[in-house]
C-alpha positions as CSV (number, residue, x, y, z in Angstrom):
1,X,0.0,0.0,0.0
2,X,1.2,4.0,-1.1
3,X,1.8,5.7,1.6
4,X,1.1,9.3,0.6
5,X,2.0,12.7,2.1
6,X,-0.6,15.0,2.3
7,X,1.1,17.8,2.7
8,X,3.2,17.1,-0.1
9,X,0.5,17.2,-2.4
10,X,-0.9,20.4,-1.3
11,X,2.2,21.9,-2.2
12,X,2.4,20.3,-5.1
13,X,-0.8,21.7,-5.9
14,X,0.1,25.0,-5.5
15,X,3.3,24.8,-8.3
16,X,0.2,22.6,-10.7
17,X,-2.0,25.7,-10.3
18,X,1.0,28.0,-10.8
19,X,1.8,26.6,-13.9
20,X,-1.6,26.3,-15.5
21,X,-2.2,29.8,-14.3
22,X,2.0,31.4,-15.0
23,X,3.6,29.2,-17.5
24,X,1.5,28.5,-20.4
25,X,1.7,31.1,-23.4
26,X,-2.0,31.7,-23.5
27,X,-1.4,33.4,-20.0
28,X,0.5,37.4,-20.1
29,X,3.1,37.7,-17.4
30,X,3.4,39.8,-14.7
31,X,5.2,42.9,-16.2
32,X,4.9,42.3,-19.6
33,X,5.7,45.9,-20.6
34,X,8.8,46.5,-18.4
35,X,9.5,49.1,-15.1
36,X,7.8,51.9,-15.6
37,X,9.7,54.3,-16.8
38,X,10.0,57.3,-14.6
39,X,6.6,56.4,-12.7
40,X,8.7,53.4,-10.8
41,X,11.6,56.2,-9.1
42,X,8.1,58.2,-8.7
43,X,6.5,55.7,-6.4
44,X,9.7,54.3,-4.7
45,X,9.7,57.7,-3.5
46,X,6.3,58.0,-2.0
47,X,6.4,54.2,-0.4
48,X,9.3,55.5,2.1
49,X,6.7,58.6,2.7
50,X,5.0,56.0,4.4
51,X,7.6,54.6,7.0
52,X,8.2,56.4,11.1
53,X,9.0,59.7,10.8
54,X,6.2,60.3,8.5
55,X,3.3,58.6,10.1
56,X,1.6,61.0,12.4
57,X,2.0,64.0,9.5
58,X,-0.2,61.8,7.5
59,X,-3.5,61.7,9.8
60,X,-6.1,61.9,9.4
61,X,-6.2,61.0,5.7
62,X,-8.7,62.5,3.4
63,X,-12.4,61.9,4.4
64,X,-14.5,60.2,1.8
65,X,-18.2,60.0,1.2
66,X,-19.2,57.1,-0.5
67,X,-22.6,57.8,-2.7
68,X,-24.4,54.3,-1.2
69,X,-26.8,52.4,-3.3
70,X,-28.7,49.2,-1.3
71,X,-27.9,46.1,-3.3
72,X,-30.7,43.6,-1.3
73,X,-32.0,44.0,2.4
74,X,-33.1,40.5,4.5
75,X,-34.5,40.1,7.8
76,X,-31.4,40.4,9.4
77,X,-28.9,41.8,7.3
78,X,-28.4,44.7,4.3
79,X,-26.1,44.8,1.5
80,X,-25.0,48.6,0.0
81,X,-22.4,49.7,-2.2
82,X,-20.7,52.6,-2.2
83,X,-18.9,55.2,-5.0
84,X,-16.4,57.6,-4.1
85,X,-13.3,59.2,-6.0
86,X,-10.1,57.7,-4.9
87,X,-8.5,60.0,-1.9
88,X,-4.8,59.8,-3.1
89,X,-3.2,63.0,-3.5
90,X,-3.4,64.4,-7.0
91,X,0.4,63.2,-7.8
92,X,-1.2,59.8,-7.2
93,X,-4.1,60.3,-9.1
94,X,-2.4,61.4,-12.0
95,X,0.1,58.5,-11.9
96,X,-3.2,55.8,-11.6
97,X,-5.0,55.0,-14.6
98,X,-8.4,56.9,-15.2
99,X,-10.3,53.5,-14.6
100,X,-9.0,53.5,-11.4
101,X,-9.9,56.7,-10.3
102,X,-13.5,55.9,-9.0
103,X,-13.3,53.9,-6.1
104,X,-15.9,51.0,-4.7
105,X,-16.9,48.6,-1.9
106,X,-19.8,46.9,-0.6
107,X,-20.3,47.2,3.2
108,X,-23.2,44.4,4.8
109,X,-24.1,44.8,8.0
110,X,-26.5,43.1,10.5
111,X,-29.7,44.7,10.9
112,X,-31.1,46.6,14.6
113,X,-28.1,46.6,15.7
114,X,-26.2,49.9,16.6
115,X,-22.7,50.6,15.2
116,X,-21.4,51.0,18.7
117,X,-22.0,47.5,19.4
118,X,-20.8,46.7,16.1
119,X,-17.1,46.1,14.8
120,X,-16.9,46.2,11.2
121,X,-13.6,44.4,9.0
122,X,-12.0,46.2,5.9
123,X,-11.3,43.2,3.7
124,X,-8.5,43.8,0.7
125,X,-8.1,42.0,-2.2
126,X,-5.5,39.6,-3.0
127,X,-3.8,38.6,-6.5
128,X,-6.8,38.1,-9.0
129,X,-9.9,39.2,-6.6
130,X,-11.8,40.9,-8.8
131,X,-15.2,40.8,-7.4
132,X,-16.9,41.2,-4.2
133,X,-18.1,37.5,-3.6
134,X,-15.1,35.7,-2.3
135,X,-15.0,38.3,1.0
136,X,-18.4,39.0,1.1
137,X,-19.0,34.9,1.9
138,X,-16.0,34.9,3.9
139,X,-17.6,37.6,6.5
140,X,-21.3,36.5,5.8
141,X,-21.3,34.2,8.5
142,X,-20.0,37.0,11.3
143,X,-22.5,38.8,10.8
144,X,-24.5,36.6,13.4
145,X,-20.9,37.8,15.9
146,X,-22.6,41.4,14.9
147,X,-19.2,41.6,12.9
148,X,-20.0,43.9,9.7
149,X,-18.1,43.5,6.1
150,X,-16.6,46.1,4.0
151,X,-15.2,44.9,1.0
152,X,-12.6,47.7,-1.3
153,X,-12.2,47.1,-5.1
154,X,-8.8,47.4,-5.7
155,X,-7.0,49.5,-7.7
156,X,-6.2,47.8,-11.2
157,X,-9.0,45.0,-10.5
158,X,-12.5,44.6,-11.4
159,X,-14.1,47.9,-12.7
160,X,-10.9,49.7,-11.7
161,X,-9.0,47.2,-14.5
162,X,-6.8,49.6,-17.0
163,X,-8.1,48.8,-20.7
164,X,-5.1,47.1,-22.0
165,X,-4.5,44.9,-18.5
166,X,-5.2,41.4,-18.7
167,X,-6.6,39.4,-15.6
168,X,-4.9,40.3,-12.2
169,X,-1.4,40.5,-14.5
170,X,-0.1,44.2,-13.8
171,X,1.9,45.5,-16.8
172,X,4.6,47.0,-15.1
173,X,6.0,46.9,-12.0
174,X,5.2,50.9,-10.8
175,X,2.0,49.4,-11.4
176,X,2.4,46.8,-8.3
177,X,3.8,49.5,-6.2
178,X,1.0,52.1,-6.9
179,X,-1.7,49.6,-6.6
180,X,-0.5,49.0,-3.7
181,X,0.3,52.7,-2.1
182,X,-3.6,53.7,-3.8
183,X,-5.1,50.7,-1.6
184,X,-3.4,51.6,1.7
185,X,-4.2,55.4,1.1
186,X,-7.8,53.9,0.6
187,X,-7.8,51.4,3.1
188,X,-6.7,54.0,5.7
189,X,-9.5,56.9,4.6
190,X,-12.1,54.0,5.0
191,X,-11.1,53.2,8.7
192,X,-11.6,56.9,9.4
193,X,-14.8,57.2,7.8
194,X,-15.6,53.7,10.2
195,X,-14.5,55.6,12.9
196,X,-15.9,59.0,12.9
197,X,-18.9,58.4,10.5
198,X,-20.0,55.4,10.5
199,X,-19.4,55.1,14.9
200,X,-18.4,51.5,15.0
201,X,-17.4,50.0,18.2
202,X,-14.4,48.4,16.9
203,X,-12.3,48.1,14.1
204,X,-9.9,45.4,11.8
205,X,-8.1,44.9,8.8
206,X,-7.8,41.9,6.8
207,X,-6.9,40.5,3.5
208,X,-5.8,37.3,1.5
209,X,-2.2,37.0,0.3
210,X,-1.3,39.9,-1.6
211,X,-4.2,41.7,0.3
212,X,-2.7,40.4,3.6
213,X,0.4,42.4,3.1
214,X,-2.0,45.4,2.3
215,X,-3.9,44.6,5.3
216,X,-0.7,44.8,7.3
217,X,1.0,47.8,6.3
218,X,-2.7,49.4,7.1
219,X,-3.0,48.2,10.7
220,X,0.9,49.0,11.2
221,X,0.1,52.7,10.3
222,X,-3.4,52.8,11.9
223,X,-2.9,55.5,14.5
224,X,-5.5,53.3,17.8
225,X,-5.3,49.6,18.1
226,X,-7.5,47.4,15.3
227,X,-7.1,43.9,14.4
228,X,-4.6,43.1,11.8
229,X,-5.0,39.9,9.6
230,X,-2.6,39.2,7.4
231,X,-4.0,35.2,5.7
232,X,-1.4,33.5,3.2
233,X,0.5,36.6,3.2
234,X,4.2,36.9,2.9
235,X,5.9,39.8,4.8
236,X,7.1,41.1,1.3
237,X,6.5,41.0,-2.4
238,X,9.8,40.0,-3.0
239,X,9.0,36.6,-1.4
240,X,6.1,36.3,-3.9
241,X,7.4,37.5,-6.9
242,X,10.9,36.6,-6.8
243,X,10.9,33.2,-4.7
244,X,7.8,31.6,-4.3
245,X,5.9,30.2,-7.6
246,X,5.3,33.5,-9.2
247,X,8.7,33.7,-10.1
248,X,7.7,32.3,-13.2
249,X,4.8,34.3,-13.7
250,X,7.4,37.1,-14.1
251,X,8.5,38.7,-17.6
252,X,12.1,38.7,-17.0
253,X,12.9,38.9,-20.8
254,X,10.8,41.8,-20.8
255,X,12.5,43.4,-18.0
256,X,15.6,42.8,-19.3
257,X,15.2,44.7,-22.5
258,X,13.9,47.5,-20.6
259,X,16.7,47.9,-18.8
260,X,19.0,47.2,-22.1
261,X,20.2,50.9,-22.0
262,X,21.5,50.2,-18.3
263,X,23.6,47.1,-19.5
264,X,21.9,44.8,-17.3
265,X,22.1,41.0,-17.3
266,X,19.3,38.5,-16.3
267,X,20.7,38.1,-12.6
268,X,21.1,41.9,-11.7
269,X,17.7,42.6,-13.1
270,X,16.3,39.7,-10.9
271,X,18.3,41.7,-7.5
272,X,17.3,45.0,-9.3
273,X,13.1,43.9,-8.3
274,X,14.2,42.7,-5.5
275,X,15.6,46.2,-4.5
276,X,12.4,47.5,-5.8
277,X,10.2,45.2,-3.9
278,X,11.8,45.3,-0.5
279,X,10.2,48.3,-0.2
280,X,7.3,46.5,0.8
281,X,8.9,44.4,2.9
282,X,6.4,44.7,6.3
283,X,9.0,44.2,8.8
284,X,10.1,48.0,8.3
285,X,6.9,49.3,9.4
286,X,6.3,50.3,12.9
287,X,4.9,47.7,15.5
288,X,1.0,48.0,15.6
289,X,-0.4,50.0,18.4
290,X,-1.8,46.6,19.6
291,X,0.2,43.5,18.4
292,X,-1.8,41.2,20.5
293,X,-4.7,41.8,18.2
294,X,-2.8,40.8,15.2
295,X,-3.1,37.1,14.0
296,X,-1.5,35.7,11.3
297,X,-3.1,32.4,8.9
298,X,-0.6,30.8,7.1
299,X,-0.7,27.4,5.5
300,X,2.2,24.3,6.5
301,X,2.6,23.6,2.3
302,X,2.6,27.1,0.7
303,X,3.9,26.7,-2.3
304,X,3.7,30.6,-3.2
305,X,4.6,31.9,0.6
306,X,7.3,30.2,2.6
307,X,7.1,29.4,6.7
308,X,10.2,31.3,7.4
309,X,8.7,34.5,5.5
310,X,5.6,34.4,7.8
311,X,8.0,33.5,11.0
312,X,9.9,37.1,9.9
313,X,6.9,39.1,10.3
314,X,5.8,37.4,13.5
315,X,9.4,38.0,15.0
316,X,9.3,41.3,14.0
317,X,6.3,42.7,15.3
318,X,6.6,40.3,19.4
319,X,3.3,39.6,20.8
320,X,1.3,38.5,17.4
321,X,0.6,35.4,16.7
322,X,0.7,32.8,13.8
323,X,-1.8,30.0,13.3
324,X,-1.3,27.2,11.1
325,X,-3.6,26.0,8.7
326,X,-3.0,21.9,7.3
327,X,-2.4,22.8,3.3
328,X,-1.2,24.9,0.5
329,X,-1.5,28.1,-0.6
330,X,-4.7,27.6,-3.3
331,X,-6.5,24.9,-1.1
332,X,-6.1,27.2,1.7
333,X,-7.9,29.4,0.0
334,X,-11.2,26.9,-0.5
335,X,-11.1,24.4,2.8
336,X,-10.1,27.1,5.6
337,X,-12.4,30.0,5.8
338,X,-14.0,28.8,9.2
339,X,-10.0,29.1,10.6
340,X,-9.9,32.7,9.0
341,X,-13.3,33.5,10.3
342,X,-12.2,32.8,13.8
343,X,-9.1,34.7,13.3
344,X,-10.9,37.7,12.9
345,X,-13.7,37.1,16.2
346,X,-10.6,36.3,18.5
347,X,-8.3,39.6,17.2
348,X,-12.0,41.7,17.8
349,X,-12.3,40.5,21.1
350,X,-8.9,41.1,22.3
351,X,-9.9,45.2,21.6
352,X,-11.5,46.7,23.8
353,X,-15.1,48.6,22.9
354,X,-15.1,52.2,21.8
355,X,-17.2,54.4,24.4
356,X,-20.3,55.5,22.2
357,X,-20.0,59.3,21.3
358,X,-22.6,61.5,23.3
359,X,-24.1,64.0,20.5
């Protein structure tokens, strides 16, 4: 009888998945169309705007006002969206592509229940999360925890996708760097308006792989304790794109040429990203005003995010703590939403409730 290692085939999985999704020719690579040009030195600039030193100038961020439209209403629960214009400074918005300038999420609460007794989850998109549903059925079931869902479209996905992008596959990499600078400029304004508009009780942060790194930049920044979720996430891009199975998602050849006029070969191109991409490496943030709150999900056979990348973040930010899922970074995804659901009540309830505001 075959004895066979389960663990093995999860991360096996993950490199079958990666190559169906990264390695055929029917599929565009990430950075098909090179750098940047003088858009990548623009945003390298503006991500180390966000590290100490900077922090406090940059709260409050820009108020926004989402224009809200019900989607359905139940018995017990109601579904809106909400419009509003990006609140990135104009350098940023002239740097993002027009699609992206318009900026959406869907927020579903429970029903007769008052938003001081309420905590409410931003949840941010990872690699390929074009749509609403995936979050919205991963907090569904909270709401009966009276744990509300707001869901961000990101930048360069969904509705927000530039014209000529294909799928999730961003064609250069200032494109990775501003979609992720638009998202945590976002991410931040919408915890505000949580806080001072909407009154909720308590507050997190949460996202899926790429969206997990988003999710802990945010709750590093976030001036009061939240909860901070980082699931399948790396503690930087260059773990993803430069180690892990997106590696070969990656249009070296392309970047290569680009960077012809420099003299560059292959294997100082490849340190070149990962110069580029260390800038959003999460262990230079500051330690989140309440690390006890912060649980990490990560997977024992991730074929796209390593145990030792996850172990970085954990040492680097002391009283957070990692759980470990049984499986790989794509069945993760699909078998161990009740584990990410419980991550997020257990990080709430180590916050303590915001006194209601007396009008």
């Amino acid at each position: 009888m075959v004895s066979i290692n389960v663990g093995v085939l999860h991360y096996v999985l993950d490199h079958i998945y990666g190559a169906c999704m990264h390695r055929t020719k029917l599929s565009t690579p990430f950075f098909s169309r090179g750098w940047g040009g003088t858009k990548l030195e623009l945003f390298e600039s503006m991500l180390k705007q966000l590290f100490p030193g900077s922090v406090s100038q940059n709260w409050p961020p820009n108020m926004v006002q989402p224009i809200w439209k019900q989607l359905w209403e139940s018995k017990n629960a109601c579904l809106k969206e909400g419009i509003f214009r990006t609140p990135c400074d104009e350098q940023l918005i002239n740097a993002l592509p027009p699609e992206s300038h318009t900026a959406r999420i869907a927020l579903l609460t429970p029903k007769s229940v008052p938003p001081h007794k309420m905590a409410c989850v931003v949840h941010l998109a990872g690699t390929g999360d074009h749509t609403y549903e995936r979050r919205l059925r991963l907090g569904g079931p909270l709401l009966k925890e009276n744990i509300a869902t707001m869901v961000l479209e990101s930048p360069f996905y969904g509705n927000r996708r530039p014209k000529l992008q294909r799928g999730a596959k961003l064609l250069c990499v200032s494109d990775l760097l501003l979609l992720g600078r638009a998202t945590i400029e976002e991410a931040r304004s919408l915890l505000h308006w949580l806080d001072v508009e909407g009154g909720f009780g308590k507050m997190g942060i949460c996202g899926l792989s790429m969206g997990g790194v988003h999710a802990a930049m945010v709750g590093s920044l976030h001036p009061t304790p939240i909860a901070t979720l980082p699931f399948l996430a790396p503690h930087s891009a260059v773990v993803a794109f430069c180690e892990g199975v997106l590696k070969h998602a990656t249009a070296w050849d392309a970047l290569r040429e680009d960077a012809e006029k420099a003299g560059m070969t292959l294997e100082e191109v490849r340190e070149r990203l990962r110069m580029v991409l260390s800038l959003t490496d999460v262990t230079r943030f500051p330690i989140p005003k309440s690390p006890e709150s912060v649980i990490l999900v990560a997977a024992t056979n991730d074929g796209y995010i390593p145990k030792d990348s996850v172990l970085e973040l954990q040492k680097a930010w002391p009283g957070s703590e990692v759980r470990w899922v049984t499986g790989g970074h794509v069945s993760s995804f699909i078998i161990h939403f009740d584990s990410f659901r419980r991550a997020i009540v257990d990080a709430l309830n180590r916050l303590p409730w915001r006194e209601p505001q007396i009008l």
